[in-house]
C-alpha atoms as one frame of an Amber mdcrd trajectory, in Angstrom:
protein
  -9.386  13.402  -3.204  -6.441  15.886  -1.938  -4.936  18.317  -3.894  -1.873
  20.003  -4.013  -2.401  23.738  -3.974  -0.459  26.038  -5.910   1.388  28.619
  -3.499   1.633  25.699  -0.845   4.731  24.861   1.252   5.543  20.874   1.157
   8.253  18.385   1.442   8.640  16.145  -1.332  10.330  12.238  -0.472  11.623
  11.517  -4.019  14.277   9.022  -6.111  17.492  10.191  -6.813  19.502   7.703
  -8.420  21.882   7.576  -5.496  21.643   5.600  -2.378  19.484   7.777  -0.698
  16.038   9.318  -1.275  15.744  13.192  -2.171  14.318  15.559  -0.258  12.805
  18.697  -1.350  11.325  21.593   0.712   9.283  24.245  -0.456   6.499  26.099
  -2.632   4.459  24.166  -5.465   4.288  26.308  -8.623   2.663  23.257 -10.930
   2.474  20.602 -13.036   4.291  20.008 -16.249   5.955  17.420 -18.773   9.220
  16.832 -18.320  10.002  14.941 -21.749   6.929  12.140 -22.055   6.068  12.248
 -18.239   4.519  14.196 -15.853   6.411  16.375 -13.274   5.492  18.460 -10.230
   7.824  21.807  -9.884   8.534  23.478  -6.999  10.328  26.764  -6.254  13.153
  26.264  -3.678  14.998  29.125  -1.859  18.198  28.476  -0.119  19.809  31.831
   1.849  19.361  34.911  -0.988  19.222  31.692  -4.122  15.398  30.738  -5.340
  15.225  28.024  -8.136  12.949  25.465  -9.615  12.933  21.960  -9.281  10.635
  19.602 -11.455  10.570  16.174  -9.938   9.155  13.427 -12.235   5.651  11.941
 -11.074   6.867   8.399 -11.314   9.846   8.834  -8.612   7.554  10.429  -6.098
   7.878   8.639  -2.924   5.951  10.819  -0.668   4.204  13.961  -0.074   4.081
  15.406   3.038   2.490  18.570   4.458   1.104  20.313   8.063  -1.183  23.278
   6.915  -4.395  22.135   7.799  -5.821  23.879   5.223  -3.995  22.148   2.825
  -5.591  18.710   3.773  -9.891  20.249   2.172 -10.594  17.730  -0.249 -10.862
  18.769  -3.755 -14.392  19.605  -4.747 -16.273  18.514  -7.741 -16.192  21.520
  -9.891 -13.839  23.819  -9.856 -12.183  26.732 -12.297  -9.698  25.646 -14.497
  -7.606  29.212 -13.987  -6.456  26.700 -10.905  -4.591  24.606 -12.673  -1.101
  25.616 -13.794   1.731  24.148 -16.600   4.813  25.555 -17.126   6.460  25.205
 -20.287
């Protein structure tokens, strides 16, 4: 299994309820529930602007990354400080 890793840079392929997929560059911060459903947030800079963005799990479309290292499977056991929510 892959993980996401918190403090990684991806771009997220998501729905937008236009025409046209979304698509979102930069740093996961975590998971959280965005009213009954699961979300992944990510911080987003744009010139001197940083914001969030929580994108609901179920309008995912893709994932995509190039840091190698983010491609280590997850392993069996592992702290649970690694896992974040924001509420």
């Amino acid at each position: 299994m892959i993980e996401i890793r918190k403090g990684g840079k991806y771009v997220v392929i998501s729905n937008s309820g236009r025409d046209e997929p979304m698509k979102t560059e930069g740093e996961f911060v975590g998971y959280t529930i965005l009213g009954e459903e699961g979300a992944i947030c990510f911080r987003i800079t744009e010139g001197e602007k940083s914001f969030l963005r929580l994108i609901p799990v179920s309008g995912l479309i893709a994932i995509e990354f190039s840091d190698e290292d983010l491609l280590k499977p997850k392993q069996a056991k592992e702290d649970g400080d690694r896992t974040n929510y924001i509420s």
